[in-house]
N, C-alpha and C positions, 0 to 999 in steps of 0.2 A: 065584734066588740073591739073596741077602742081603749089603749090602757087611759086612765081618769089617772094622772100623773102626779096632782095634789095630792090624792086617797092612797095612793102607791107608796110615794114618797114617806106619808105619816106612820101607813102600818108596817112598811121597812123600819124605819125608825122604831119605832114599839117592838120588834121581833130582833133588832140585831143592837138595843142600847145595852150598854158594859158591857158587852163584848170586843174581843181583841184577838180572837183568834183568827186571822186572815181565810183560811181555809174556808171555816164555820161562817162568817161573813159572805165569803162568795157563792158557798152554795144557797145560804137564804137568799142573798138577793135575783141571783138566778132564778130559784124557784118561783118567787113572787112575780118576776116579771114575764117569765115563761108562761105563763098562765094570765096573765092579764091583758094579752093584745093577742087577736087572732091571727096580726100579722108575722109573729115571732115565729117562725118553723122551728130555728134551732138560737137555742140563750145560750151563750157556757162564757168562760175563763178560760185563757191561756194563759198559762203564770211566768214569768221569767225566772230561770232555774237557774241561766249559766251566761255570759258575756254574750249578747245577741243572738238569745236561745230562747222559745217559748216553748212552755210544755202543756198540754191538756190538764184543764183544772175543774171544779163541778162544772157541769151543764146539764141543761134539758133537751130533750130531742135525740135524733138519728145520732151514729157514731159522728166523733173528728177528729181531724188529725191530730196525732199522736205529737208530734214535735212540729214546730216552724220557726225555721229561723229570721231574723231580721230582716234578711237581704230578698225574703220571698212574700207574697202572698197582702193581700189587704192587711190583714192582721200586723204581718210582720214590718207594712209599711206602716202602720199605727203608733208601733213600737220604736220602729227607727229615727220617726220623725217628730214622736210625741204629740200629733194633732190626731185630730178625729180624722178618719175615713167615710165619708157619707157616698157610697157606691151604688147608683142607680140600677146599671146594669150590669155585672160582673161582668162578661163575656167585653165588652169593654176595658177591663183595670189588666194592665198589662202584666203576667203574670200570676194571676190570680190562681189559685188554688181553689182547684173541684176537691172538698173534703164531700161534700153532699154534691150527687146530679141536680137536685131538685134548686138549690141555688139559685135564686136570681136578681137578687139584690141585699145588700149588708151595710149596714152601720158597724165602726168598729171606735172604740175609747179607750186612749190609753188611761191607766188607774197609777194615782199614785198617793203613797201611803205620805200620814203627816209631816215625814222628813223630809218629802220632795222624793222623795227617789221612786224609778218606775217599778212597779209590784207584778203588771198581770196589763191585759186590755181585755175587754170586755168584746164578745164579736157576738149581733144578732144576728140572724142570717131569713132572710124569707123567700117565700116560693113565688112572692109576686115582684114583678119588673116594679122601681122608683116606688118604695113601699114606704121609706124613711123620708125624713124632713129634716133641714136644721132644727128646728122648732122639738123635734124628738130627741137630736143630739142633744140639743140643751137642756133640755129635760133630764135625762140620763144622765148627762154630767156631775147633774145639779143631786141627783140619787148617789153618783158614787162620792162626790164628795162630801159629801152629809155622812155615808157611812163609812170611807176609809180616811179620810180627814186632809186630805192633797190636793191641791191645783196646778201641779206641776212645778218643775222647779222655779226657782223665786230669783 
């Protein structure tokens, strides 16, 4: 199953309107999307806690890592550079962080709340090689900015 990214998008919207608590926000939209594409292994948050620090935020799926900082990992080049990471094959992305063995390709997005400032990225992670598309980043993009209200800074 393939997520249907219009229908995603709407019952996101329906489940997380007047809300504002960021937390409450990332765990629905994790859940929602965890579950709606076969290709998702592992959904979560890594939130920024501290000056070029991510820390573990809801997720679905296997464990991950606990902390990453900017200067490592897909994630944390998301964060550094404020673009999307669309990674085919991990084992390629230099540096890359095995949080999961099963790993084998990830989209990651940086989130940013209505001030512009960075909040968290989004990291999907799947067990199949070039699982992601632009076509799915934008999509996703287009999901979180709907629900944290940011398109990065201005």
């Amino acid at each position: 199953m393939r997520a249907d990214y219009q229908r995603l998008a709407k019952t996101i919207r329906a489940l997380t309107e007047n809300e504002n608590d960021e937390i409450a926000l990332m765990a629905t939209v994790c859940c929602e999307l965890h579950h709606s594409d076969d290709r998702f292994d592992w959904t979560g948050f890594y939130r920024v806690v501290a000056p070029d620090l991510l820390k573990i935020g809801p997720y679905q799926g296997g464990h991950g890592c606990l902390q990453i900082p900017f200067s490592r990992g897909v994630c944390g080049a998301a964060a550094r550079s404020g673009t999307v990471q669309l990674v085919a094959d991990v084992e390629d992305f230099p540096g890359h962080i095995a949080c999961a063995s099963s790993t084998r390709s990830e989209v990651v997005l940086p989130v940013w709340n209505r001030a512009g400032d960075l909040i968290a990225v989004l990291d999907i992670d799947s067990d199949q090689p070039a699982a992601f598309s632009q076509q799915d980043a934008e999509q996703l993009a287009a999901i979180l900015t709907q629900v944290f209200g940011g398109a990065g800074p201005t």
